[in-house]
C-alpha positions as CSV (number, residue, x, y, z in Angstrom):
1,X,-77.4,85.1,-29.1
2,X,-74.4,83.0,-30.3
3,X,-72.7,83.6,-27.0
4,X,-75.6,82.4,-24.8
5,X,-75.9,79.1,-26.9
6,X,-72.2,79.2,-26.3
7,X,-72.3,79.4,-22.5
8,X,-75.5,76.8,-22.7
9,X,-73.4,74.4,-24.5
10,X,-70.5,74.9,-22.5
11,X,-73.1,74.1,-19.2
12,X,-73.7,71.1,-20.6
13,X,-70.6,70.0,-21.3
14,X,-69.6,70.6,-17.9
15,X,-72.3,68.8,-16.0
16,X,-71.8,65.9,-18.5
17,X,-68.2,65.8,-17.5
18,X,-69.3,65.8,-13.5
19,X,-71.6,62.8,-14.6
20,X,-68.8,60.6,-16.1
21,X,-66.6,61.2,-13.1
22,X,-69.7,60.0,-10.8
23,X,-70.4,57.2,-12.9
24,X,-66.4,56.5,-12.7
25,X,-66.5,57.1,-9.1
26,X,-69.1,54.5,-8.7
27,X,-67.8,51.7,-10.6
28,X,-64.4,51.9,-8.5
29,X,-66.5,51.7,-5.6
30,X,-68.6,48.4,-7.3
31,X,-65.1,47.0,-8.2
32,X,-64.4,46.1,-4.5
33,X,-66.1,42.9,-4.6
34,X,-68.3,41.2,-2.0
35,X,-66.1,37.5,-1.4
36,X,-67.9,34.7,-0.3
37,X,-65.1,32.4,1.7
38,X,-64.6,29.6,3.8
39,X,-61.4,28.5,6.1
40,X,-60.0,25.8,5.0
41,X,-59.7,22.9,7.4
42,X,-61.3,19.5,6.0
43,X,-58.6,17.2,5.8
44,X,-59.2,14.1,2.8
45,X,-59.5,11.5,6.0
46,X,-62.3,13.9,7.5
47,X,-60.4,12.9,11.1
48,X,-60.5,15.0,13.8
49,X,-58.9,14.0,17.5
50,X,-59.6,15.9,20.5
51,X,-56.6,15.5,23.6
52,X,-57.3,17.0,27.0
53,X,-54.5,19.0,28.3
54,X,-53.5,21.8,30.7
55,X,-53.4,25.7,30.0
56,X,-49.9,26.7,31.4
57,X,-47.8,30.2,30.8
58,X,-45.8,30.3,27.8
59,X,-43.2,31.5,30.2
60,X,-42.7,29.8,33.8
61,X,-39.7,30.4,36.4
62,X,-38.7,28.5,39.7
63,X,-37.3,30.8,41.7
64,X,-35.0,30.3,44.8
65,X,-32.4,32.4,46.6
66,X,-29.0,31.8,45.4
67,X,-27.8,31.9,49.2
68,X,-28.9,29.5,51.8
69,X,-30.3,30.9,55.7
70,X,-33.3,31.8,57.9
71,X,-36.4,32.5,56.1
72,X,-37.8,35.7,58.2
73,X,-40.4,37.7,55.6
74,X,-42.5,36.0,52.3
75,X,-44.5,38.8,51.2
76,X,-46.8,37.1,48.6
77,X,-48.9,34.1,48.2
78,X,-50.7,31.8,45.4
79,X,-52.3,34.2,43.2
80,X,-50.5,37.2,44.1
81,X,-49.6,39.4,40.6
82,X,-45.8,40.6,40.9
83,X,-44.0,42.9,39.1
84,X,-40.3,42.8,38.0
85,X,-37.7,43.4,40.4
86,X,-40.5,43.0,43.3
87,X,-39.1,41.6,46.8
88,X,-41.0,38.9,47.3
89,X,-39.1,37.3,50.3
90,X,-36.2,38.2,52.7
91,X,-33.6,35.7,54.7
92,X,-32.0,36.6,57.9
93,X,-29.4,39.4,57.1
94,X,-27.1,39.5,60.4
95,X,-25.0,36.3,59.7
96,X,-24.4,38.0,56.0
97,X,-24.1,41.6,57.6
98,X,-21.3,40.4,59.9
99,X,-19.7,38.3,57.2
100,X,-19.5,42.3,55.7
101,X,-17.9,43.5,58.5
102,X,-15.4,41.1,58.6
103,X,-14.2,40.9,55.0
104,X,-14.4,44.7,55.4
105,X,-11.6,44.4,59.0
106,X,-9.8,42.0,56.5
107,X,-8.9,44.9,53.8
108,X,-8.0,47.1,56.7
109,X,-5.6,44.9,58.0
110,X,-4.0,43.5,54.6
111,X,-3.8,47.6,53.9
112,X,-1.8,48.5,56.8
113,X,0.7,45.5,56.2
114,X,1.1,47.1,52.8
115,X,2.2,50.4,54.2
116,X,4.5,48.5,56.7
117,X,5.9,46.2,54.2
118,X,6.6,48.8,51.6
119,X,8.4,51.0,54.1
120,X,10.7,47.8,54.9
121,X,11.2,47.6,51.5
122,X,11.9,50.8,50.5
123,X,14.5,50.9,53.6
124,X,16.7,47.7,52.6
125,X,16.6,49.4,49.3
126,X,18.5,52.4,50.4
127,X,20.7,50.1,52.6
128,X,21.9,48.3,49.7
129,X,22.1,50.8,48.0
130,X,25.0,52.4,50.4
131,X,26.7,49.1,50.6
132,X,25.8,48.2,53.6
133,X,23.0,45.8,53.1
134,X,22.3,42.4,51.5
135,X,20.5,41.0,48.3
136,X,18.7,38.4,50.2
137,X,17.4,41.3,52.5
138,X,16.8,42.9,49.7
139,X,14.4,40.6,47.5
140,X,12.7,38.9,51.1
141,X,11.4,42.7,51.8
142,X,10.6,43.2,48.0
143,X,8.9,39.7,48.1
144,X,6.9,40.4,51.3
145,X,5.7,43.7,49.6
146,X,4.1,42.2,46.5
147,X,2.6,39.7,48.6
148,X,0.6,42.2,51.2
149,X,-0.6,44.0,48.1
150,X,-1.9,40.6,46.6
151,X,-3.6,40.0,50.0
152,X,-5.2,43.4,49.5
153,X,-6.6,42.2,46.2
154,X,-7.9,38.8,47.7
155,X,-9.5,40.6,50.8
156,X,-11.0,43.2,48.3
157,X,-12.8,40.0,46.6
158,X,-14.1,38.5,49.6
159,X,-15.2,41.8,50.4
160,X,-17.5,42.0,47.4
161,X,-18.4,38.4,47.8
162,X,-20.4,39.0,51.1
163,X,-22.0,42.2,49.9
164,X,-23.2,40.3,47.1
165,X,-24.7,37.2,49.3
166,X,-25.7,40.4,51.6
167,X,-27.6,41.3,48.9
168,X,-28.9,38.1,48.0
169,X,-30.9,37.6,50.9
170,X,-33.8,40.0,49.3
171,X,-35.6,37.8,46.8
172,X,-36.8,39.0,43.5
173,X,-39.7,38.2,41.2
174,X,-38.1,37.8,37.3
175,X,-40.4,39.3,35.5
176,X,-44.1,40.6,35.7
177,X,-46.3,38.0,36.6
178,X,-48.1,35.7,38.9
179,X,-47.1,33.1,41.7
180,X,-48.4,30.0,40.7
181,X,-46.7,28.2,43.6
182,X,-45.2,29.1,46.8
183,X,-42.9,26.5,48.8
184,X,-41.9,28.7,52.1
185,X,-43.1,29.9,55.3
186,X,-41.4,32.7,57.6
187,X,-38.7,30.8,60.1
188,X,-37.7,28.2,57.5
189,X,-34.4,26.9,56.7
190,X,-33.5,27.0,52.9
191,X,-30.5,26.1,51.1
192,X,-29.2,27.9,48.1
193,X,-31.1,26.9,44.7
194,X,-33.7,25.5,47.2
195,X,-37.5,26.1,44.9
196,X,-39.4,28.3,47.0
197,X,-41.9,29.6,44.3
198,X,-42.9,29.1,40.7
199,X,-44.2,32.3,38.9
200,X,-45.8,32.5,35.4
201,X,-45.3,35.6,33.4
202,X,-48.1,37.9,32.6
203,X,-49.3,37.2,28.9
204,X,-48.9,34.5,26.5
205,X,-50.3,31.0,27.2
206,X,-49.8,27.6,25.8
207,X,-51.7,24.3,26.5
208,X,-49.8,21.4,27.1
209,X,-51.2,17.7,25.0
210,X,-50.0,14.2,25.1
211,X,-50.1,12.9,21.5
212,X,-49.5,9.0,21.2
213,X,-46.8,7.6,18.8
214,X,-49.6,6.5,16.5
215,X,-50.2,10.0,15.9
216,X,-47.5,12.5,16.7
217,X,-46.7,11.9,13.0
218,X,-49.7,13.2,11.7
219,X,-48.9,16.8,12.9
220,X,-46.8,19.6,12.3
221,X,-45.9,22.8,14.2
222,X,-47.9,25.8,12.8
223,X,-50.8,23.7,12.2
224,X,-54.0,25.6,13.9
225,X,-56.1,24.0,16.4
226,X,-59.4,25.0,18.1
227,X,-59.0,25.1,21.9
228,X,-62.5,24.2,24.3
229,X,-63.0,24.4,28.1
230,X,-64.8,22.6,30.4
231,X,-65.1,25.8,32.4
232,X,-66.2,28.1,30.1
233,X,-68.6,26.2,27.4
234,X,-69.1,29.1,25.4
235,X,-65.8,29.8,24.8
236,X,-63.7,28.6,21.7
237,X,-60.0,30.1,21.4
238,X,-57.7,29.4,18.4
239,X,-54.2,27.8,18.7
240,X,-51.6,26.8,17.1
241,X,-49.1,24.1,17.2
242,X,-45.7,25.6,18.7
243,X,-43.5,22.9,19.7
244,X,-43.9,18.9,19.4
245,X,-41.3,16.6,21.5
246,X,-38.9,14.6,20.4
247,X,-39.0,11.4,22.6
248,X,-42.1,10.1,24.6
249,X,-42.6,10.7,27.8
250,X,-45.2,8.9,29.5
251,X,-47.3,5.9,28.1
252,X,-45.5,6.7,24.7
253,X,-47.4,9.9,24.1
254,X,-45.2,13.1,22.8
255,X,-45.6,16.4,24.5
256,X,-47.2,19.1,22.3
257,X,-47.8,22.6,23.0
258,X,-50.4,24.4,21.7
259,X,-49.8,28.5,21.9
260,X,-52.9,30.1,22.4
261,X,-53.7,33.2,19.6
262,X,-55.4,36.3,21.1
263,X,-56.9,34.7,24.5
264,X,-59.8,36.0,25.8
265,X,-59.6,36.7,29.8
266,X,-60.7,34.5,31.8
267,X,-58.5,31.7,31.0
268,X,-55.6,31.1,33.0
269,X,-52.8,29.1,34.0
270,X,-53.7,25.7,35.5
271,X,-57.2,25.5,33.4
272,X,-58.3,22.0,32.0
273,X,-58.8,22.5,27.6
274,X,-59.5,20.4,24.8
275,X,-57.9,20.8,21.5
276,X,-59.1,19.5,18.4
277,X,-56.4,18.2,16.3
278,X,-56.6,18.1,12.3
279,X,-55.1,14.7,11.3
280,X,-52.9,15.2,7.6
281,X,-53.0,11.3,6.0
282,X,-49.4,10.1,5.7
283,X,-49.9,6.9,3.0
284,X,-52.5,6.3,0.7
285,X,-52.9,2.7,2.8
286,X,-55.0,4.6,5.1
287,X,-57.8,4.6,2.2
288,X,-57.6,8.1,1.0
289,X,-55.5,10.8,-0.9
290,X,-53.1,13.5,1.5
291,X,-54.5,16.9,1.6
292,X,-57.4,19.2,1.9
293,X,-60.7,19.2,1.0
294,X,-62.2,22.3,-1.0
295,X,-65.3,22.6,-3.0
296,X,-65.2,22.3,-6.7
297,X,-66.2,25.9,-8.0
298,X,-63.2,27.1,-5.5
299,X,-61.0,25.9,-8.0
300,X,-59.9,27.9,-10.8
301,X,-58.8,25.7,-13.7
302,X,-54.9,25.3,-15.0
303,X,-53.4,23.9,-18.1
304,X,-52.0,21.2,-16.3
305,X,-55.3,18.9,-15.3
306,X,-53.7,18.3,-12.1
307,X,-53.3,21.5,-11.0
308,X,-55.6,24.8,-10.6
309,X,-55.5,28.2,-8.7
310,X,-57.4,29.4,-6.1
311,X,-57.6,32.9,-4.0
312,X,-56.7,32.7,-1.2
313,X,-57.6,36.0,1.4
314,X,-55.0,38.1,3.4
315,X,-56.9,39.6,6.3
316,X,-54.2,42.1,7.3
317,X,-54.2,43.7,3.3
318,X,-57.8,42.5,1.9
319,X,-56.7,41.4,-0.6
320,X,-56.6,38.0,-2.8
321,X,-53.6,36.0,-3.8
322,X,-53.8,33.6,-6.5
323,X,-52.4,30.4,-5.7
324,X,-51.3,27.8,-7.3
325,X,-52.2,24.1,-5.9
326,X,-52.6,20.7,-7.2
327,X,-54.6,18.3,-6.8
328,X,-55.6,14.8,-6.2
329,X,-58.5,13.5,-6.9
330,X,-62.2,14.0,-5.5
331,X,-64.1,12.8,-2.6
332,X,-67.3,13.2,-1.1
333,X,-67.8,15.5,-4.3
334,X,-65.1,18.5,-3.0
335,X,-61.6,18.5,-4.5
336,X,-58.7,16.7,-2.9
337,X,-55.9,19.8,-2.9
338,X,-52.6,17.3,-2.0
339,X,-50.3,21.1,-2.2
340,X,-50.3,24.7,-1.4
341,X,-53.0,25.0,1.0
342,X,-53.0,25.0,4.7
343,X,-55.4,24.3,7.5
344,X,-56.6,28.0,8.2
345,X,-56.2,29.7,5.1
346,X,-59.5,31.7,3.8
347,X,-60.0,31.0,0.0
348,X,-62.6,32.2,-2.1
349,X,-65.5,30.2,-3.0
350,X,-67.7,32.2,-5.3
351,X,-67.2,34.1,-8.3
352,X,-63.2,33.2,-8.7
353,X,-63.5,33.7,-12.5
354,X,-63.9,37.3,-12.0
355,X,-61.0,37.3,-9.4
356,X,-57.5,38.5,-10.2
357,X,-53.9,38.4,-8.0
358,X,-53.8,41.2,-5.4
359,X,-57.6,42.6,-6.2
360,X,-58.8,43.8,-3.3
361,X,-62.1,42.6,-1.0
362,X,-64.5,42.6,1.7
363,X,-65.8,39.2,3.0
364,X,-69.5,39.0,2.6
365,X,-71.9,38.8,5.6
């Protein structure tokens, strides 16, 4: 009797145990929290600008043969996709091939005057050494020995000169890509460094702004931009600032280049785009504090009355990082955050009491 209560007891012990792991399991689970977000990318002066520009290759080559001659084969047109290495055109070998043939009779030649002028040499040599010859004879055959072996040398160098230009007569694409531009027909005369194509690499693309004086200042390389096309209405591609010029160009506008994150296909070199520039405020003449704009239950409160934290999301870890930022002032009933935010970072908008540093998340629906 005593051991079946026991073994009952024991039972229930058990399954009481499996029930607390359960309930443990479950509130691990319930501790991944649910984050309601947005992307941060209200600037104080609420101005946007939009610049048409062009969507180019990130990486673009003129190519042209670095000999001059006949053109006599192009194997590829406008549109054409290349591959590294690829011929892509040929010149008129025979004037190159016969310049081979030459150089190659000229190290014939300087050879054999090598074998005459070193049996010369070696024969005053034993002249004067018998007494019987002279010094001058002596250093004149020496001389004329070193010099048809450094005739050798020179006709050697020509000799791989025209096999080089030999071989430069086949002309090859740079890298894997596309011909955006082809300057030649078969039977053409072209010099050397003459552009006969432009060819855009496979990949990465940029698009190419001009910004006016009154504005290049409001921008910075990294800031993120959102890329339009005329062509494709329902498409909307991120970007993000990659290089900004240092003198004007034309009409006093800066070149920009936008590099273009994770393009979808169908966009290609040569496409018209419009990018939509955030404007940062650069004096407080212009009517309104620098920075960002971020709702007020964002903000997670500091000792210092100018300052606060928020969470800001890492996509690649899903996780929060509690930032510190200050601030300056209000507007439009959203917080004015003048430091440590930037346009495109994800912050938490909900809940942020309950948040801590490196807690991770899932973004909510």
């Amino acid at each position: 009797m005593v051991q079946q209560t026991f073994s009952g007891i024991l039972g229930l012990l058990i399954i009481s145990t499996l029930v607390t792991a359960c309930e443990k399991q479950q509130e691990v689970v319930e501790d991944v929290r649910a984050l309601k977000t947005i992307t941060v990318s209200a600037p104080a002066t609420g101005q946007v600008r939009k610049f048409s520009g062009t969507v180019s290759a990130t990486d673009s080559a003129s190519v042209s043969f670095q000999v001059g001659g006949k053109v006599e084969v192009v194997d590829v047109d406008i549109g054409d996709a290349v591959k590294k290495d690829q011929i892509i055109a040929v010149l008129d070998k025979e004037p190159y091939e016969l310049d081979v043939d030459a150089a190659q009779a000229e190290v014939i030649s300087a050879q054999a005057k090598v074998v005459d002028s070193k049996a010369e040499y070696e024969r005053q040599d034993r002249v004067y050494r018998q007494g019987a010859g002279t010094k001058s004879r002596l250093d004149r055959a020496k001389y004329n020995f070193e010099a048809a072996k450094s005739t050798v040398d020179y006709s050697i160098a020509k000799l791989n000169i025209a096999k080089r230009d030999l071989r430069k007569t086949e002309l090859e694409a740079p890298y894997n890509g596309n011909v955006a531009l082809r300057l030649v027909d078969p039977g053409e005369e072209v010099t050397s460094g003459q552009k006969v194509f432009e060819i855009d690499s496979e990949g990465a693309m940029e698009v190419t702004i001009a910004v006016p004086e009154t504005t290049i200042s409001r921008i910075d390389t990294g800031t993120q931009v959102t890329l339009t096309f005329p062509s494709l209405p329902d498409r909307t591609v991120q970007g993000e600032i990659s290089y900004i010029g240092s003198a004007a160009v034309k009409s006093n506008a800066f070149p920009v280049k936008i590099g273009l994150v994770d393009a979808p296909a169908g966009i290609n070199p040569g496409m018209t785009a419009e990018a939509s520039l955030i404007l940062k405020v650069v004096s407080k003449d212009e009517g309104q504090e620098k920075g960002y704009l971020v709702p007020v239950h964002a903000l997670l409160a500091a000792k210092d009355p100018q300052q606060g934290y928020v969470f800001i999301y890492d996509p690649k870890s899903s996780m929060v990082k509690k930032t510190l930022v200050h601030t300056s002032g209000e507007q439009h009933n959203m917080v004015i955050i003048s430091d440590g935010l930037s346009a495109g970072d994800v912050i938490a908008v909900a809940g942020v009491s309950f948040l801590a540093d490196g807690m991770k998340v899932t973004l909510m629906k």
